[in-house]
C-alpha positions in Angstrom: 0.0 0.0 0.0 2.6 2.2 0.9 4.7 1.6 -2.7 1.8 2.5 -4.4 2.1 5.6 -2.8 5.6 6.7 -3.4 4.4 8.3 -6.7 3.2 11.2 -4.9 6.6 12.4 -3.0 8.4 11.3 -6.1 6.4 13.8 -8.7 7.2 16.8 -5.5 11.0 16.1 -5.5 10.9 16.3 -9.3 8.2 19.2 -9.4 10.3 21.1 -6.6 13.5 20.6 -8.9 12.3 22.0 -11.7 10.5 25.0 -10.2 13.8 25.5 -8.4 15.9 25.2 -11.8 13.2 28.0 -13.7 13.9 30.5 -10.5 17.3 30.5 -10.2 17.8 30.6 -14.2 15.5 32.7 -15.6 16.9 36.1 -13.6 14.9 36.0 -11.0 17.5 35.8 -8.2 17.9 32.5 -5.6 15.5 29.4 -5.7 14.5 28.7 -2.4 16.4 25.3 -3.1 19.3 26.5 -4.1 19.4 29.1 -1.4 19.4 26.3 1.0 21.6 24.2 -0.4 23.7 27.1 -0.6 23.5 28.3 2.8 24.5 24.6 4.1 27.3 24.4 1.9 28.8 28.3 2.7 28.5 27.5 6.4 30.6 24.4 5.9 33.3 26.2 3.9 33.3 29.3 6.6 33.9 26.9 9.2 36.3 25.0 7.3 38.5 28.6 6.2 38.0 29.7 10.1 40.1 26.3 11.1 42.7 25.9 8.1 43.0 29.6 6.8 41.6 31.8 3.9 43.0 29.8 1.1 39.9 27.3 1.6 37.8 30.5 1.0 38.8 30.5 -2.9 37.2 27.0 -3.1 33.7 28.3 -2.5 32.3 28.8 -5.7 33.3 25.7 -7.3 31.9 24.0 -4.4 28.3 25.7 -4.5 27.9 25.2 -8.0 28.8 21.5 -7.8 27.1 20.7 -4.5 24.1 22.6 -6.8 24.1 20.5 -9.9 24.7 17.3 -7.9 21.7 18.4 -5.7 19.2 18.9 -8.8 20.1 15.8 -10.3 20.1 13.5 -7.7 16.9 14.9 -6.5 15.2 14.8 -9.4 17.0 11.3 -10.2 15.3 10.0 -7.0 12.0 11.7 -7.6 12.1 9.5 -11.0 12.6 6.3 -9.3 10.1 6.3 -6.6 7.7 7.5 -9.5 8.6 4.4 -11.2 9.5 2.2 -8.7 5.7 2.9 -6.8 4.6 -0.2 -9.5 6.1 -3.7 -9.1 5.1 -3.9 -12.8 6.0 -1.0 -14.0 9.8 -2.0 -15.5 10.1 -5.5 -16.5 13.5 -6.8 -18.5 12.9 -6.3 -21.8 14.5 -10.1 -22.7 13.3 -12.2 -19.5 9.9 -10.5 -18.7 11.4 -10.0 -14.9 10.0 -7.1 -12.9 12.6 -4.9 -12.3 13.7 -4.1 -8.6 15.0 -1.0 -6.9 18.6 -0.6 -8.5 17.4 -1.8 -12.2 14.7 1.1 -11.6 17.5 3.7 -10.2 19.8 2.6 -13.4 16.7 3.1 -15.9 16.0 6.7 -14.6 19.5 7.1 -14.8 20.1 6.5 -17.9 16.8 7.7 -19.6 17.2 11.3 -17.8 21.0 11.1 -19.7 20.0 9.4 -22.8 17.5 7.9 -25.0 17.7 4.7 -22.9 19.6 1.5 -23.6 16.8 -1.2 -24.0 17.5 -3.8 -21.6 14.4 -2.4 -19.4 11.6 -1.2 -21.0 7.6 0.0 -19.5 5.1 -2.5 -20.6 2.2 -0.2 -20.1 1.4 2.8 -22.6 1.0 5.1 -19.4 4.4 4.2 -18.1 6.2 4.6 -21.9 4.9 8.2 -21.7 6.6 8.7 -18.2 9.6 7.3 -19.8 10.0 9.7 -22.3 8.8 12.8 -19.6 12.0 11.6 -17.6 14.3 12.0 -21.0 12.3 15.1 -21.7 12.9 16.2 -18.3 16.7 15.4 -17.9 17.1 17.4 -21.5 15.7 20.4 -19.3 17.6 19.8 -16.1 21.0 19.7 -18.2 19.8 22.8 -20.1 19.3 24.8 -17.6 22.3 24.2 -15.3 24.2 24.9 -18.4 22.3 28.4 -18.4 22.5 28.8 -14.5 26.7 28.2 -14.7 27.3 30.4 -17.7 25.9 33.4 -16.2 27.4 32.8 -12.6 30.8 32.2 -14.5 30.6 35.5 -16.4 29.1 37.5 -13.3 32.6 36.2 -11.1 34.9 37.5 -13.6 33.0 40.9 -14.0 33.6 41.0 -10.2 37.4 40.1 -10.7 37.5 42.6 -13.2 36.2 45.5 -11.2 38.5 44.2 -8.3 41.4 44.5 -10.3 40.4 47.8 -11.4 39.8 49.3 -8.1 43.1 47.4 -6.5 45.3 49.1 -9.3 43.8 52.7 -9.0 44.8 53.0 -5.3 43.4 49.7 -3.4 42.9 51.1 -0.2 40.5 54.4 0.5 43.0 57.0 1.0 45.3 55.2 -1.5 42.0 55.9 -4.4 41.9 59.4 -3.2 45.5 60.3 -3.6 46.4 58.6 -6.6 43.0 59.9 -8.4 44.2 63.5 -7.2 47.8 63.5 -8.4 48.0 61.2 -11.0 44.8 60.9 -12.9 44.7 63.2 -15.7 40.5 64.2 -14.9 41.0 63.8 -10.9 38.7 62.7 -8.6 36.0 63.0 -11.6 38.2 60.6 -13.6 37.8 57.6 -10.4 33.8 57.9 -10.5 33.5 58.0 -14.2 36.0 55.1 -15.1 34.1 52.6 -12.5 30.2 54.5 -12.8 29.6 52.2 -15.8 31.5 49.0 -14.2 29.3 49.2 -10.8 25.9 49.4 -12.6 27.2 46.7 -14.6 28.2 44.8 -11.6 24.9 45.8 -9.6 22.8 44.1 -12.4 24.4 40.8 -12.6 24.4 40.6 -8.7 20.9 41.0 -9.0 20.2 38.4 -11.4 23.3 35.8 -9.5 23.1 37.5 -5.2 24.7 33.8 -4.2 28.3 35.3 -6.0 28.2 37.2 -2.6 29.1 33.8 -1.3 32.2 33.2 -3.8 35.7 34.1 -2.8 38.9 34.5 -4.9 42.1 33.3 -3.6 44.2 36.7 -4.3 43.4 40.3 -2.5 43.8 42.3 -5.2 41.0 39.9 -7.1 38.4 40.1 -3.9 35.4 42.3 -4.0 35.6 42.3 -0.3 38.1 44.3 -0.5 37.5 46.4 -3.1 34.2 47.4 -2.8 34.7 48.3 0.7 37.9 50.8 -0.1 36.2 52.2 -3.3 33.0 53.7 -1.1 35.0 54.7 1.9 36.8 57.0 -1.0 33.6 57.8 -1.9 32.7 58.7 1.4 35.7 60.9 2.0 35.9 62.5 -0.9 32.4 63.9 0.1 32.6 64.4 3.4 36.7 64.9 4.4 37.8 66.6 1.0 37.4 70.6 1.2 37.0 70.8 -2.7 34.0 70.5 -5.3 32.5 66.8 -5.2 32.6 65.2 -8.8 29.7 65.2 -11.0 28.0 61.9 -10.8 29.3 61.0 -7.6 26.1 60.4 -5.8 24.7 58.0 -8.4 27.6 56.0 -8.0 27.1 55.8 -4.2 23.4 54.9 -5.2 25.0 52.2 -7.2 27.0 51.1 -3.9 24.1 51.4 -2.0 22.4 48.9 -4.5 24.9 46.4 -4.5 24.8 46.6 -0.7 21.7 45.9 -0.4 22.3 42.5 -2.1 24.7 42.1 0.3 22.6 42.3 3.0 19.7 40.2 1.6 22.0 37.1 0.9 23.8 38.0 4.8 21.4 39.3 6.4 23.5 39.0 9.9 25.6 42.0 10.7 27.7 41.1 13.9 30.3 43.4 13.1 30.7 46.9 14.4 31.3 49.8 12.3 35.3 49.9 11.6 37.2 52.7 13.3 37.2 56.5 11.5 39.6 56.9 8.7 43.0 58.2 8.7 43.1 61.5 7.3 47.0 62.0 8.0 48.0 60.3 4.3 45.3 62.7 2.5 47.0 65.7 4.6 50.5 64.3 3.9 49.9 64.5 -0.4 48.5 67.8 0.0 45.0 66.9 -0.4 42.8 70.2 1.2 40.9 67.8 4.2 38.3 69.4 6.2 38.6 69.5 10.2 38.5 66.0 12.0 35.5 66.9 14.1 33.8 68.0 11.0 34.7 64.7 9.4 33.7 62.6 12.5 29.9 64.0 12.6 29.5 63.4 9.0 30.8 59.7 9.3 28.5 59.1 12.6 25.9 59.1 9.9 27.7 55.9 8.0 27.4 54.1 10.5 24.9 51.7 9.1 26.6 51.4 5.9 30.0 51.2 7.1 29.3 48.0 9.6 27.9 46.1 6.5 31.5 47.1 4.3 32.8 45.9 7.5 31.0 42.2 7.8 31.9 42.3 3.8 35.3 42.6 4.3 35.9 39.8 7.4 34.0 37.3 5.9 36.4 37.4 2.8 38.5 37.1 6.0 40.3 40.7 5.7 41.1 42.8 8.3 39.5 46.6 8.0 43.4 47.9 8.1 43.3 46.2 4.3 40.8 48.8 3.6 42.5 52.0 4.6 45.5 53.3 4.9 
C-alpha cells in the first residue's frame, strides 16, 4: 500500500527541482532550493576557512555550483525512481519479462534522464512509456538549464574580478584611491567615478540576477570584492565628506550604485555582527597635499555611516580581511 504511494513524493522532489531550476535561471535571483543548499554548503566552507586559513575561501564557488548541480540531479534522479519504482510492474527486462527491482529502476532513470535509454528495461504499459519519455524530456531540461545557471554565474565572477582589479590598481585602499586619483589621474577625482560609474551598474545588475556570488571568494586580495568594494565607497565617502573641494559630478549615483549592490549584500547576509570599523586616517590625504576638512567635521559626517559602514565591515571579514586592508 505504501509503494503504491511513493508516486506522490516522487512527482514533489521532481516538481520542486524543476521549479527551483526556472527561479534560479530565468533572472529572478535565488531558488528557495538553491538558497538552502547554498546556505549549508557556505557554512561548511566558513567553518572550514576559520580552522585551516583563507585559502579554503577561494574554493567556494566551485563547491556551491557543484554541491548545486549534484543536488538537482540526484533529487530529481530519486523523484524519477520512486515515481517508477511505486509499480512492481511497472519496469520488466525487456528479454526475461522480470520485474525490475530497486537498482534496475535507479539505473533506468538514470540513464533515460542522460540518454535515449539502452533497452534492456523497457515499460510494458502505454502510461508508463509516456513517463519514460517525460523523464528524458525532463533530464534534457535539467541539463539545459544548469548549463544556463553556470554560464551566467561564470561571467558575473569574472565581471567582479575585473572591477576588483580595477579598483586594487587605481589606489586599493581608500585613501590610497583618493590620492592617486588626485595627483595622477589626468580628470582627478571626476576621472575615479567615471572610469568605474559604468563597471558598478554593470556589476549591480548581474548581482541581482546571480546574489549567491556574494558567497564566492577568490584566492588573491587584489581579485576580492571584499576588498574592493569596501575601499572604493569609503573613498567615496571621504571624498564627500573629508575633502574641502567640489565633489565630482556623478558622484552620488555611483554611491546609489554602492548602495544597490549593498543591499544585495545584506539580503543574501542578512547578519551584521560586526561593528562599524574605526574613523579613517586622514594623516596620508593631509600628507599629499589633499585640502581635508577638520576631523570633528569629518567625524559628525561619518556618525551618519554608521549603518553602511558596519555592513562594508562584515563584507570585508567574511572574505577574511582585516579593515586595516581597507584603509591606509
Amino acid at each position: 500500500m505504501l509503494r503504491s504511494l511513493l508516486w506522490l513524493p516522487g512527482a514533489v522532489l521532481v516538481l520542486g527541482v524543476l521549479l527551483d531550476l526556472l527561479a534560479s535561471s530565468m533572472q529572478t535571483g535565488e531558488g528557495r532550493l538553491l538558497r538552502l543548499i547554498h546556505r549549508l554548503l557556505y557554512t561548511l566552507i566558513q567553518a572550514v576557512a576559520q580552522v585551516g586559513g583563507r585559502r579554503y575561501l577561494a574554493w567556494s564557488g566551485a563547491v556551491l555550483v557543484v554541491g548545486t548541480l549534484w543536488t538537482w540531479v540526484s533529487l530529481s534522479w530519486l523523484g524519477w525512481s520512486l515515481v517508477f519504482w511505486s509499480k512492481p510492474q511497472a519496469l520488466v527486462g525487456a528479454s526475461t519479462g522480470t520485474p525490475a527491482d530497486l537498482w534496475d529502476v535507479l539505473y533506468f532513470v538514470g540513464y533515460t534522464m542522460t540518454t535515449l535509454g539502452l533497452g534492456d528495461l523497457k515499460p510494458i504499459y502505454t502510461g508508463w512509456r509516456l513517463l519514460s519519455d517525460l523523464t528524458a524530456l525532463d533530464g534534457f531540461v535539467l541539463i539545459t538549464f544548469a548549463i544556463s545557471f553556470v554560464v551566467p554565474v561564470a561571467q558575473a565572477q569574472a565581471g567582479r574580478r575585473i572591477l576588483a582589479l580595477r579598483i586594487h590598481r587605481l589606489g586599493a585602499t581608500a585613501q590610497g584611491l583618493l590620492i592617486t586619483a588626485w595627483h595622477d589621474h589626468p580628470r582627478g577625482l571626476q576621472g575615479l567615478v567615471d572610469d568605474l560609474a559604468v563597471s558598478l551598474n554593470a556589476l549591480d545588475a548581474q548581482l541581482k540576477t546571480t546574489p549567491s556570488l556574494y558567497r564566492f571568494h577568490d584566492a588573491r586580495p587584489e581579485e576580492s570584492i571584499e576588498l574592493a568594494l569596501p575601499a572604493f565607497d569609503e573613498a567615496l565617502s571621504l571624498i564627500e565628506f573629508a575633502l574641502d573641494a567640489p565633489p565630482p559630478k556623478g558622484l552620488r549615483a555611483v554611491r546609489a550604485s554602492v548602495s544597490s549592490l549593498l543591499g544585495t549584500y545584506r539580503d543574501v547576509h542578512p547578519g551584521l555582527p560586526r561593528p562599524a570599523p574605526p574613523l579613517p586616517d586622514l594623516a596620508p590625504l593631509r600628507a599629499a597635499g589633499l585640502p581635508v576638512r577638520e576631523d570633528a567635521v569629518v567625524e559628525a559626517a561619518f556618525a551618519k555611516l554608521t549603518e553602511r559602514r558596519r555592513v562594508l565591515h562584515n563584507m570585508t571579514a567574511r572574505g577574511r580581511f582585516s579593515w586595516a586592508d581597507v584603509e591606509d
